[in-house]
N, C-alpha and C positions, 0 to 999 in steps of 0.2 A: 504493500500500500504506500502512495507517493504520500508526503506531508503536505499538509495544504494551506493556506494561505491564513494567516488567522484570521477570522470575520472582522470585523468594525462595527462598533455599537452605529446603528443609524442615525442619520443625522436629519433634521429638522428645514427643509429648505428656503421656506417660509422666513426663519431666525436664521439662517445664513445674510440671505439678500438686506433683510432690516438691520444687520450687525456688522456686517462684511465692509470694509473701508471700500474705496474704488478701486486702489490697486490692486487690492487684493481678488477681486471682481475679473478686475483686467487682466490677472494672473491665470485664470481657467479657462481663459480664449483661449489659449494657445498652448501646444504640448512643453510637456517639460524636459523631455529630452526625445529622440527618434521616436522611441517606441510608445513613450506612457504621456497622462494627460498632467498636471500640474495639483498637486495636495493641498489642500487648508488643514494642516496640521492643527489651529484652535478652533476650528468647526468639526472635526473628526471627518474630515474630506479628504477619502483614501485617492494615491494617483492609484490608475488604472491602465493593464496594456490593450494594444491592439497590436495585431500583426498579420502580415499577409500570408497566405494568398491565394488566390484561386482554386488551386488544384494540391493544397496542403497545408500546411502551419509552419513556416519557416521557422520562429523564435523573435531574438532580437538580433540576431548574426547572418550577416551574409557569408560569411566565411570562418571557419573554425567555430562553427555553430552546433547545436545540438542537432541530429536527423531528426527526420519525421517520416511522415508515413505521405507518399505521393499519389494520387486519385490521377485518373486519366486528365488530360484537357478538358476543354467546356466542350468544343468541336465533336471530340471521343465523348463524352456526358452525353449531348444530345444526340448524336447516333443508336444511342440504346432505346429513346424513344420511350422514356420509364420513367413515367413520375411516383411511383412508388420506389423506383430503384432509386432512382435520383433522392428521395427521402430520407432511407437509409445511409447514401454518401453523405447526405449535410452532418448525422448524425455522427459517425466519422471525424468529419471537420467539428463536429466542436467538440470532440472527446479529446482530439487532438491539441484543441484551443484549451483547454481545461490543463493538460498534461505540458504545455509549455507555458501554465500560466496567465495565458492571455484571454482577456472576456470579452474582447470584439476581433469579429473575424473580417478582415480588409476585402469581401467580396459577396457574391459573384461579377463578373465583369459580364454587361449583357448589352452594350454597343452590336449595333447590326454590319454585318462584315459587308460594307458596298464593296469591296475588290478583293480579290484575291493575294492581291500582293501588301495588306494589311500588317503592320508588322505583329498585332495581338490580336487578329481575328481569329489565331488558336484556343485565344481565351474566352471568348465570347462560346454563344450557342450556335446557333444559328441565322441563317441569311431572313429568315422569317420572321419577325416582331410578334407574332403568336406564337410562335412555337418555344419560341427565347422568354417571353415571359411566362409561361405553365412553368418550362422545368425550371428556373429558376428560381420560381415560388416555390416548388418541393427541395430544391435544393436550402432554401431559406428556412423552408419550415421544419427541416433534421436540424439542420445548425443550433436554430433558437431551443427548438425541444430539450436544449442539453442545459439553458440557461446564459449561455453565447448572445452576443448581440452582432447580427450579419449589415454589413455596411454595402449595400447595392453601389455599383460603379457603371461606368463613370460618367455620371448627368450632366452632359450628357453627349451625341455625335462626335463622339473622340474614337474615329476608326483607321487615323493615319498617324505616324509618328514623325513625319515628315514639321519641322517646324511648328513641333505640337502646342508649345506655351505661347507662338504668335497666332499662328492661322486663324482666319475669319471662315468659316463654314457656313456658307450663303445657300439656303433655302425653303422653298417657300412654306408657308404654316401648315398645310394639308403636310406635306411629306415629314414636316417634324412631328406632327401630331400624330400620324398614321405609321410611321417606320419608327424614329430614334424616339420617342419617349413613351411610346405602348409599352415596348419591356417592363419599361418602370412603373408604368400603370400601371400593368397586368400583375405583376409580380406584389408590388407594393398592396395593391386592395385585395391579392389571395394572399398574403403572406408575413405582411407589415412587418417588414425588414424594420428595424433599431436604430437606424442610420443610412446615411445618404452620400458616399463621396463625388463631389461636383469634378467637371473634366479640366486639362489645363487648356482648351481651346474656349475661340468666341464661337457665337449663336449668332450670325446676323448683326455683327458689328460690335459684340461686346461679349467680353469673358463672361463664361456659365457664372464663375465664382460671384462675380460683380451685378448679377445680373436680378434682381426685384423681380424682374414681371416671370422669370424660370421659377425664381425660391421661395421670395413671399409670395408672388403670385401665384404660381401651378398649383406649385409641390405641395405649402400648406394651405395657398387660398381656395382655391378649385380642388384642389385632391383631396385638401382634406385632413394630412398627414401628419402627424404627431411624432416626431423626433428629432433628431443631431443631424446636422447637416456640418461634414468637414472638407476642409480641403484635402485635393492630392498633395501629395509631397513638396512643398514648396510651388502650390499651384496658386497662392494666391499676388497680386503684383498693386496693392494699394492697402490703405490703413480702414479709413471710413467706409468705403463703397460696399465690401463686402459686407460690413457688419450692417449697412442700410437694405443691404441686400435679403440676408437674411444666414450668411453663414457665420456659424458659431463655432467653429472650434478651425484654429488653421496650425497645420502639421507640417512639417515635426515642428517641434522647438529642438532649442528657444528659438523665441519667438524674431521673428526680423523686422516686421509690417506692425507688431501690435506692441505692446508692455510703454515704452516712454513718448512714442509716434502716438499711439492709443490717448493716452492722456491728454496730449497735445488737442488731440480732436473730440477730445468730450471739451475742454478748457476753451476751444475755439465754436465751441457749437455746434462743428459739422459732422459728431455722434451724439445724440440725443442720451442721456443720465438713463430713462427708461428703454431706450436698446439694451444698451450696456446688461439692464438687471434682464432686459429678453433674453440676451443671449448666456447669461449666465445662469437663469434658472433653465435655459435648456442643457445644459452644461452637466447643473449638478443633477438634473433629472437622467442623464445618459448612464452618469457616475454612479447613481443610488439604485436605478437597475442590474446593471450591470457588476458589481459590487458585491452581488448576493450569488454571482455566479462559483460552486466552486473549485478555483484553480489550484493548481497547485504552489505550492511555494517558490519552487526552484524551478528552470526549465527542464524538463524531464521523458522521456518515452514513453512510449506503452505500443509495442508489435506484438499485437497479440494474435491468434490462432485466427480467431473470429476476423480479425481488420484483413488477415490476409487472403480470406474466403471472399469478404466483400470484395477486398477490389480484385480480386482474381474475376470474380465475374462481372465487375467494371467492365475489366478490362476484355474481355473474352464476349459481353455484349455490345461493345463497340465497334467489333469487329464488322466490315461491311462484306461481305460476297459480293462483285460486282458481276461477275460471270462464270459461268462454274457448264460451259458448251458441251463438252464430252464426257462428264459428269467424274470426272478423276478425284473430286472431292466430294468427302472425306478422302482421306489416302486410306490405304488397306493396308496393311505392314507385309499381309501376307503374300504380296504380287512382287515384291520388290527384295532387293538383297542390297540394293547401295544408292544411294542418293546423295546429289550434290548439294552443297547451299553456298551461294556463290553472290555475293555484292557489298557493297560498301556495308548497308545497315543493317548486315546479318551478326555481324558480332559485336555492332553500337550499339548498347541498352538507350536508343533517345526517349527518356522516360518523358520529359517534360521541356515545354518550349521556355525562353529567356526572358530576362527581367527579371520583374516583381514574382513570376509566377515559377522562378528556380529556385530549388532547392537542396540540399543532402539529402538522400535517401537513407533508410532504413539499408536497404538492399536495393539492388535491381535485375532482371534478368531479360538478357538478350536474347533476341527471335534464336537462335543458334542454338543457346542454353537450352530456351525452351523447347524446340525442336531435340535435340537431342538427348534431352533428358525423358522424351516417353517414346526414345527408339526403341526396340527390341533387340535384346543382343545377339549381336553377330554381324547386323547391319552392319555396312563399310559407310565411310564419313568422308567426302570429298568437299574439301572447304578450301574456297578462293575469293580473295578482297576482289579480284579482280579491274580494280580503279579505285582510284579515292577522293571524296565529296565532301571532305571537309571545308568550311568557310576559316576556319583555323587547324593551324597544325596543333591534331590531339597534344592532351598535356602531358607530363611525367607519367610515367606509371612508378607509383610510390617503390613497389616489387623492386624498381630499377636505381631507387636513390634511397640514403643514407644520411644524417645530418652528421657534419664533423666528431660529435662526438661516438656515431654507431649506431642510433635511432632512426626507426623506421620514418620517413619523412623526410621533409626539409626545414630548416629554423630561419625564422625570421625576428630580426632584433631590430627595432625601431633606435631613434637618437634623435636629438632634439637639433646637432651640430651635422654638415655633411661631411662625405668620403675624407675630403679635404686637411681634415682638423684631425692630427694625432690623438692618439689615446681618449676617442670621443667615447662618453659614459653612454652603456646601454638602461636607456629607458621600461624597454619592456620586451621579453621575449615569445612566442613564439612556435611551437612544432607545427607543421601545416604538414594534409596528407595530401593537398593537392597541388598544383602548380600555379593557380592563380588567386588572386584576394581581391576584394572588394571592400574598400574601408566605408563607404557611405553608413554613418551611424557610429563608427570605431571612433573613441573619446579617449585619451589620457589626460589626466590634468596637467601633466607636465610637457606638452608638446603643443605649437602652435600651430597656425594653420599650414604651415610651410614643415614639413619634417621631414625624415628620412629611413629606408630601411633597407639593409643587407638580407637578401635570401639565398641562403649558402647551402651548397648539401654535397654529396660525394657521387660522382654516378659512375655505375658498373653497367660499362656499354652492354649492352644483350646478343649485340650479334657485330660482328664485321664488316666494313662496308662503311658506304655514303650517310650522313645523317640532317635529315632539313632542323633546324632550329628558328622559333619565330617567338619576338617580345611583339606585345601590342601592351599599350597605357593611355592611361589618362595620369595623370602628371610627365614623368621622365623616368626610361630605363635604359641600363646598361647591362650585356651581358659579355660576362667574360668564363673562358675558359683554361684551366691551366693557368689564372692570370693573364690570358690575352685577349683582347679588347675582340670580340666576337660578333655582336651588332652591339649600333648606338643608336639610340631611339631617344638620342636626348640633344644633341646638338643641333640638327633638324629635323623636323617631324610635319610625316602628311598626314593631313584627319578621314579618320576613317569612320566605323561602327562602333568601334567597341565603348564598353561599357557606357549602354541607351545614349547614342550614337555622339558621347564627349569626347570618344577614347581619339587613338592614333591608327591607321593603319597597320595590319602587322610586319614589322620588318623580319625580314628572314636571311638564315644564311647555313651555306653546308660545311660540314663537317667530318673527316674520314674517322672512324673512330674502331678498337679491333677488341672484338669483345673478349670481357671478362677482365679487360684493363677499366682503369680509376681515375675517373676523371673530376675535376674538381669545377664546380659550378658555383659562379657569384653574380647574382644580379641585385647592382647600383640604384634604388630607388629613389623619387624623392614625390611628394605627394601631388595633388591634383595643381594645387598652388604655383607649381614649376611652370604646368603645360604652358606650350608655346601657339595652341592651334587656340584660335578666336570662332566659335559657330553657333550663332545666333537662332533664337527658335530650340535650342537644346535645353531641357532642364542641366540644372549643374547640381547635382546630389552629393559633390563635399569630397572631402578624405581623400581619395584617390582609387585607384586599382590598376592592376597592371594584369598578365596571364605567361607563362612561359610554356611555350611545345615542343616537343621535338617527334621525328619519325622517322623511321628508314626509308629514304628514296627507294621509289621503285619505277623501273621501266616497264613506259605505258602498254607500248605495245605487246611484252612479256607476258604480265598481267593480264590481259587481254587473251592472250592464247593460251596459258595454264586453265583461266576459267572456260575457257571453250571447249578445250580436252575433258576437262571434269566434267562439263555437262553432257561429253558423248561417250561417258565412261559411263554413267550415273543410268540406274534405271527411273529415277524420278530427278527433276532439278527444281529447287525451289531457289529466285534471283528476286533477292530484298536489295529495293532500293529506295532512296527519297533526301528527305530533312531532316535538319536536327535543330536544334534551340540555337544554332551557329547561323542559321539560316532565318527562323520562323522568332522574332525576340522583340521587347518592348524597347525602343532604343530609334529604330531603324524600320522601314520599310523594304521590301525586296525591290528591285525595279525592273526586274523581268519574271514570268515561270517558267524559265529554262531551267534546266539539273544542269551540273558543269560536262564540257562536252565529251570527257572521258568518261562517265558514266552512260553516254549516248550511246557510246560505241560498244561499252560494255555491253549494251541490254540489245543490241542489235545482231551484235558476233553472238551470243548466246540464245538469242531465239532462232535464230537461223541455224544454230547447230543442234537444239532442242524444241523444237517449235509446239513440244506438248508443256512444257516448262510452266511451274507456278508462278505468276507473276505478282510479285507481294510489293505492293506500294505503301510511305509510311509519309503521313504529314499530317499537319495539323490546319492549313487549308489546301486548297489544290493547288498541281504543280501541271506543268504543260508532259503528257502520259501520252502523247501522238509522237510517231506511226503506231506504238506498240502495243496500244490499248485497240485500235482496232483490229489486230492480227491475234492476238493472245487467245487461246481459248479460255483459261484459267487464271481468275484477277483477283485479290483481294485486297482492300486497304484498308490498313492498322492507323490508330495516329498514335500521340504523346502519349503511352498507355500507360503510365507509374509504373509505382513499383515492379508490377504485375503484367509487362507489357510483354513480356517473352511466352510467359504462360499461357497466358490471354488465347495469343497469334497460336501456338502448338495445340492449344486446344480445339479450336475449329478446325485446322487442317486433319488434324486427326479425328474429329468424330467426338470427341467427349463432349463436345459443346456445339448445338447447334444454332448454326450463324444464324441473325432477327436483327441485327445493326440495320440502317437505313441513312443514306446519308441526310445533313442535315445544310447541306450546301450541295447547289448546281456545281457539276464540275465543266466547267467550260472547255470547248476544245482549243481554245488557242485565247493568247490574252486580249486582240483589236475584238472580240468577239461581247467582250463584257462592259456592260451597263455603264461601266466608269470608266472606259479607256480614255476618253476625251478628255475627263474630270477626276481627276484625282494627285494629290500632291499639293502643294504651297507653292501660287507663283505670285510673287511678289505679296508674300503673307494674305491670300486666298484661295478658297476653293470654292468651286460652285457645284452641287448638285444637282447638275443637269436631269440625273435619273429620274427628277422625283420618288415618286411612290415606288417606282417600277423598280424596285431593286430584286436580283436573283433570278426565280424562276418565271418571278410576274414581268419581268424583261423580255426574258428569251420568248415566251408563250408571246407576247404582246407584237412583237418584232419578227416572229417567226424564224428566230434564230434555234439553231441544231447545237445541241448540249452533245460532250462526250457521256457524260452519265447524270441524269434527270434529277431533282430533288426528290428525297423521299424514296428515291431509289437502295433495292435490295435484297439478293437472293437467300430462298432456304434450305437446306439438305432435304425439305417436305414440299408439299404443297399444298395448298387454302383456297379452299373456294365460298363466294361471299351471296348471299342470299337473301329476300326476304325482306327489302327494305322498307321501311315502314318509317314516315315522317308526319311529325305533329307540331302544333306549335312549339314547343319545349325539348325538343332532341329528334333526333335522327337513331332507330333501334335496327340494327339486320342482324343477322347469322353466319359467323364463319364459321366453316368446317377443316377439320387438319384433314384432308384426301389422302395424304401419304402416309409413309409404316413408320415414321419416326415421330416423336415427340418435337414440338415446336411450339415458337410463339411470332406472333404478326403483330406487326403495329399498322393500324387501321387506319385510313386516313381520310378524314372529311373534308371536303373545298368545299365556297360557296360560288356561284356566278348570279351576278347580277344578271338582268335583260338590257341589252345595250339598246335594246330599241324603245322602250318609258325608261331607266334610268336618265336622272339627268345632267346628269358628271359622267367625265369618262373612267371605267372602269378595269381593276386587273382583267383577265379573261377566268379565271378565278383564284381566289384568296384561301389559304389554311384556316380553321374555323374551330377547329378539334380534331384529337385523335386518340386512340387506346389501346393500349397492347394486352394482346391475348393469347396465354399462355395454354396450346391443348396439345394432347395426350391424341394416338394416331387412330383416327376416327370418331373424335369427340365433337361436336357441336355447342357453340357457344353463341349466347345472345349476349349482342355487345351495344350498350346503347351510350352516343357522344349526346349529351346537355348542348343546346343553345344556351347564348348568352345575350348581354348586350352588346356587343363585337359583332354577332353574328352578318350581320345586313349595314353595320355601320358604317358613315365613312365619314372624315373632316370636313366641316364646310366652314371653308377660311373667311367667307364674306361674312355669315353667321356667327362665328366662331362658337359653333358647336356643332357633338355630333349627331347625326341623320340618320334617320333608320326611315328609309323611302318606301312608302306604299308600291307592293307588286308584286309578281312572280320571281323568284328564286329557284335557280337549281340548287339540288343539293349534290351532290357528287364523292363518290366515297369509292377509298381505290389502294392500291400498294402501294401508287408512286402519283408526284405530280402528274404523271403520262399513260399511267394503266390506272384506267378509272373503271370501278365495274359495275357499279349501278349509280342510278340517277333516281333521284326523287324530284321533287314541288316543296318547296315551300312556302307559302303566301301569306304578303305582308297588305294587311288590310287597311293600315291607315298610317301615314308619317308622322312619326314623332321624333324628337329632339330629346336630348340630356347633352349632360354635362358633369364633371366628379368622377369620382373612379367608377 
């Protein structure tokens, strides 16, 4: 049993605000340090943490942190199409928040993905603004269950990373109303999230943060909504405005915008005495909820038997089938005596995508692991990188370094003085089992904002031969080898992605090195305060970070032909390729969906000498999968699957788990094809949302444009047949049948279509409306009935500004995919009405 936090007598909020000086007032706006909110130690006003993130509980460390336990992406979430499942994960997440302590959980992220090349559309749900806000509210409503308070992100149209803290995101009020803030509706009036984090972009000419008619207006005027509204991460960029606006709490501290500037603008008039007590009694109301949650003392674990059953089947119902032609899946172990596995991301566990949403894991297990860990013995194992995709040269492997004094790892020793300065005193040391750090949040009292660190370690080459070595930073790095100056990433430096897109490009350099020889490794840091790169529209998150990689060179073509031979050796080949968090990360946007080209060649030399070949794709949104998606017979895609992302993927291929994933995003076949190509990025700090409403699959349908693989799309080792439907004013009721001799489940899917001939807007050709997954036994029948809502028939009307539920005819439309639709109902709306609220 962990020790837990000791309670605190409650405190009176009422006799806070009547007692409380002003600065002291002014002191609970803002956090007290990264993680926690600011204490009235003579009011008995405990601080409290928060902590991210999406798809886990980091702690309060991005590096040399406590693990946790990692849940698939949001992407992989809604593929399962499970809001019961998805209930269970919140619960997860805040067992997890309890066990590091913390009583607000920094998510879900539920921004709608307009492009693929999104740098955090991994972390979202879905392209659908109904679909995104159901599971979200079940995601919301496990969390709170545990006593957690879930903080919905990020309010709101924050879908590019591209000069995220400047961009102006111009669009008109029907598509804000109808795409970016239904999540938040939707979820918020099913689920009443705790808290609110606003985005660091404007709305139509003004930051979310600053913005009354979003905060006071929507969210509590019109919505209705009773809670905390805080900022992102240093998202807010004024003193007064935001608190006029209506946000109360701005993150992290300390504070920059509020505490002596604060003052100044109650003293100057232009914060009103009664804000001030608004935003403090919403403050200590956040604090007195949440307060009673109970965490645990210290940051702490819990991998337990049960956490790893959930997300095994996370992760193993996210799995999508996209085509499965010659029917080779399941694999039979019994038809086969050798198989290949042959691509980059067969032996990369990419559990989860970058940023706010990485993490240490508990463990993790790669498609490979997994795969081979439910071979049958005797099976032969033919395994070939055959090209490699990394957006970074991988880091150490600890196996391969050593710190100076024989510890597993490498040491890092901070100083207050740099390289420069003889016999400089170490401040604080150090063991890291990884190769790179992230200081955003790291604090010593004794170091300023400008400091310095040695990371030194011993490394015992592993093999002989050429070796790539690559520093990338945000401040300045040097690395040397033996003592000699190896790259310099500090005298000049180009800006690149790293670390959410402050860092430096990474420099690289080879190396011969003959294994089982001792090489000694030093890299020159110094912190964020050094960098030389200027780039505007980036947040700047503090401390510094740097990464070091290395890897053995390998010739392309080589690679290339060993895995070609493997796969006409192999009676089965299974060729995993895709993304990783180097790629898919909050930081940066992608600016193409091309895979690099030696991974093209890869997957084209290998189906041309395997053309029955598994083809296992892994991302967390799409990536451009032509020629080879139309030639494959046999397709699967995995995304950011946690912990459990290896299990997951060997689970369906083999049969222990039958696939019901459905994608939760159009996979377009090429990127001039999608809704945003014309519109997307920061030019000249805007964008405009040309798409309107039309985003995803209500584009492609509207345009008559041809998807590689549909929304809602997804195959089952069964088959389902849909019956019986039956529509009333209040839901839509049929019958599915499982036809086939396997156990399965289907996620049902209801669209609605307007009549475009009395509608009097123009409309999707039809909209997501509900859906429900049903879970049957092989020949079972089930009545599945989806609820109408108020959503059902609605749409924004910006002249009005309210929404419309238009007298008429309605199809109803309910089907596997946005594309296989198998029955049609009537639903008739007899008179137009209006509302407004959630």
């Amino acid at each position: 049993m962990r020790e837990l936090l000791t309670p605190v007598d409650d405190f009176d909020i009422d006799y806070v605000l009547e007692n409380a000086s002003s600065l002291e007032k002014i002191s609970l706006l803002a956090g007290h340090d990264f993680w926690h909110t600011a204490p009235l130690p003579r009011f008995n006003v405990p601080s409290v943490r928060v902590s991210d993130g999406p798809n886990g509980v980091r702690g309060t460390k991005f590096f040399d942190g406590v693990r946790a336990a990692c849940l698939p992406n949001g992407t992989g979430l809604a593929a399962t199409w499970d809001q019961d499942l998805l209930y269970e994960a919140g619960i997860l997440i805040g067992q997890e928040c309890l066990a590091k302590g913390a009583h607000c959980w920094l998510g879900p992220t539920v921004c709608i993905q307009r492009s693929p090349l999104g740098g955090r559309g991994f972390e979202s749900f879905a392209e659908d603004p109904y679909a995104t806000g159901k599971l979200a509210a079940a995601y919301i409503r496990g969390a709170q269950s545990t006593g957690v308070i879930s903080t919905i992100k990020h309010f709101a149209a924050n879908d590019q990373e591209h000069e995220r803290i400047s961009v102006n995101a111009v669009m008109s009020e029907r598509a804000l109303r109808e795409v970016h803030l239904l999540p938040f509706q939707i979820a918020i009036a099913d689920a009443a999230p705790g808290a609110v984090m606003t985005c660091y972009n404007k709305v139509n000419g003004q930051h979310v943060s600053e913005s009354k008619e979003m905060l006071d207006g929507i969210l509590r005027g019109e919505w209705g909504w009773k809670g905390l509204i805080m900022s992102d991460w240093f998202g807010t960029y004024s003193t007064a405005e935001p608190l006029n606006a209506g946000l109360d709490l701005e993150m992290p501290g300390p504070t920059r915008l509020r505490g002596p500037l604060l003052e100044l603008a109650i003293s100057s008039r232009k914060v009103s005495r009664s804000t001030l007590d608004e935003r403090a009694r919403t403050v200590l109301e956040f604090v007195q909820r949440v307060s009673k949650a109970e965490v645990s003392a210290t940051e702490s674990t819990r991998d337990f038997p049960e956490d790893r059953k959930l997300n095994r089947k996370l992760a193993s119902d996210s799995v999508v089938l996209l085509k499965n032609e010659s029917g080779l899946l399941p694999l039979n172990q019994k038809k086969f005596k050798s198989v290949a596995l042959i691509g980059p991301n067969m032996k990369t566990a990419a559990f989860c995508g970058g940023g706010s949403a990485s993490l240490q894991p508990y463990y993790s297990t790669s498609p490979y692991q997994g795969i081979v860990d439910q071979l049958h013995a005797g099976v032969e194992v033919l395994y070939e990188t055959g090209a490699t995709s990394f957006a970074y040269i991988p880091e150490l492997q600890v196996s391969d370094v050593r710190t100076p004094e024989g510890q597993p790892g490498l040491r890092m020793r901070f100083y207050r003085d740099p390289p420069s300065v003889k016999e400089r005193r170490v401040v604080e040391e150090i063991i890291m089992q990884e190769s790179s750090w992230q200081l955003m949040g790291f604090s010593n009292p004794e170091l300023d904002r400008l400091f310095y660190a040695d990371i030194e370690a011993e490394l015992i080459a592993p093999a002989t031969g050429l070796f790539e070595f690559g520093v990338a930073v945000y401040g300045s790095s040097s690395l040397f080898i033996n003592d000699r100056l190896i790259i310099d990433n500090t005298t000049a430096q180009r800006g690149g992605n790293f670390f959410f897109g402050k860092g430096t490009l990474e420099e690289k350099a080879t190396v011969d090195l003959v294994e089982g020889q001792v090489y000694k490794i030093k890299v020159q840091f110094a912190s964020g305060a050094s960098s030389k790169l200027v780039k505007p529209g980036v947040v700047n998150f503090g401390g510094g970070a740097g990464r070091l990689g290395m890897v053995q060179a390998i010739d392309p073509e080589l690679a290339i032909a060993r895995a070609v031979e493997a796969a006409k050796r192999a009676d089965v080949t299974i060729l995993a390729v895709g993304l990783t968090r180097d790629h898919e990360s909050e930081g940066f946007d992608r600016s193409h969906m091309d895979i690099p080209p030696a991974v093209s060649s890869l997957i084209t030399a290998v189906l041309d000498a395997a053309p029955d070949a598994v083809f296992l794709t892994q991302s967390g949104t799409p990536f451009n999968m032509l020629p080879w998606a139309n030639t494959v017979k046999t397709h699967l895609h995995a995304w950011f699957g946690g912990n459990e992302l290896g299990n997951g993927i060997a689970d369906v291929l083999f049969g222990a788990v039958n696939p019901s994933g459905k994608l939760p995003l159009s996979f377009p076949r090429r990127i001039e094809d999608t809704p945003t190509f014309l519109n997307f990025g920061s030019e000249r700090g805007q964008v405009t949302y040309g798409e309107g409403i039309y985003v995803g699959y209500k584009y492609y349908e509207k345009v008559l444009v041809d998807v590689l693989y549909p929304f809602g799309h997804g195959l089952s080792y069964t088959s389902f047949t849909y019956s019986d439907l039956a529509v009333d004013t209040t839901s839509a009721t049929l019958n599915v049948r499982n036809s086939g001799d396997v156990a399965g489940a289907e996620a049902v899917q209801l669209y609605i279509a307007a009549d475009p001939a009395t509608s009097s807007i123009a409309r999707p050709i039809k909209e997501l409306k509900g859906f429900a997954k049903a879970n049957l036994q092989p020949g079972e029948t089930r009545s599945v009935s989806i609820p109408f809502d108020r959503f059902t028939t609605a749409f924004w009307d910006q002249e009005a500004h309210v929404w419309v539920c238009e007298k008429g005819r309605y199809r109803v439309m309910v089907g596997s995919s946005s594309q296989n639709i198998v029955l049609e109902g009537v639903l008739e709306v007899k008179e137009t009405t209006t509302w407004s609220g959630l």
